[in-house]
N, C-alpha and C positions, 0 to 999 in steps of 0.2 A: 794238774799234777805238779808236786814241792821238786826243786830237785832232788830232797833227801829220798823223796818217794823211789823216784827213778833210780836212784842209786840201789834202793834194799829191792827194788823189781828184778834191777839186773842182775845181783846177788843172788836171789832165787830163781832166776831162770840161767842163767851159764854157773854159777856153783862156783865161783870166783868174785873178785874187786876188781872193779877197773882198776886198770893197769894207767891207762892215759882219757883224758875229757872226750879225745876222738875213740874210744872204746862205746861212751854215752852212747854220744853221736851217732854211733852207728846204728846202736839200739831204737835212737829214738825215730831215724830216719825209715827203721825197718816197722817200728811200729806204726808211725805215722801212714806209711802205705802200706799195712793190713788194717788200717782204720782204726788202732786202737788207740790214736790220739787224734783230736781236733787240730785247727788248722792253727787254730789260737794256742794251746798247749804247746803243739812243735814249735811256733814262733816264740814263746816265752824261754821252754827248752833251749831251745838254740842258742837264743840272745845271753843266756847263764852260760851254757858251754862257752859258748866264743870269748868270754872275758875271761873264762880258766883256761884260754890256750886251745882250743878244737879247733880247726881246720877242714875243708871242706876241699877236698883234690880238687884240682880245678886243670883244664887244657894246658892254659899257662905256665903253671906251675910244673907239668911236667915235662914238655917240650923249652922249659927256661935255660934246664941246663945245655939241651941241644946246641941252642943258639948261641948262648956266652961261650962256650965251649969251641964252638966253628961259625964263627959268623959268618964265612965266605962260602958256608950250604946256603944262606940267602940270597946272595947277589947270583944273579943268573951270569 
């Protein structure tokens, strides 16, 4: 699948334009695990999102600001 493809998929299925790359993303991640993409499709998907800016949450990412924020909740 092109990404233009993906793009007029989610168009016809939510009835809107992504808004942001991580909008794809989510599509593609949702479609991937009801099997309606290959492992190879998601991985090509992705690699195109993440160079227009999509992001993936990650642990990190959302306990970062915790830590910069108070770093002395680390030290016992």
């Amino acid at each position: 699948m092109l990404l233009e493809d993906l793009i007029i998929h989610f168009i016809l299925l939510k009835k809107q334009l992504p808004k942001h790359a991580n909008d794809l993303l989510d599509h593609i991640q949702k479609s991937y695990l009801l099997g309606d993409l290959s492992l190879l499709e998601y991985k090509c998907l992705l690699f195109e999102l993440e160079q227009r800016g999509a992001e993936k949450p990650g642990l990190m990412a959302k306990f970062q600001y915790l830590v910069q924020s108070n770093p002395s909740a680390c030290s016992g």
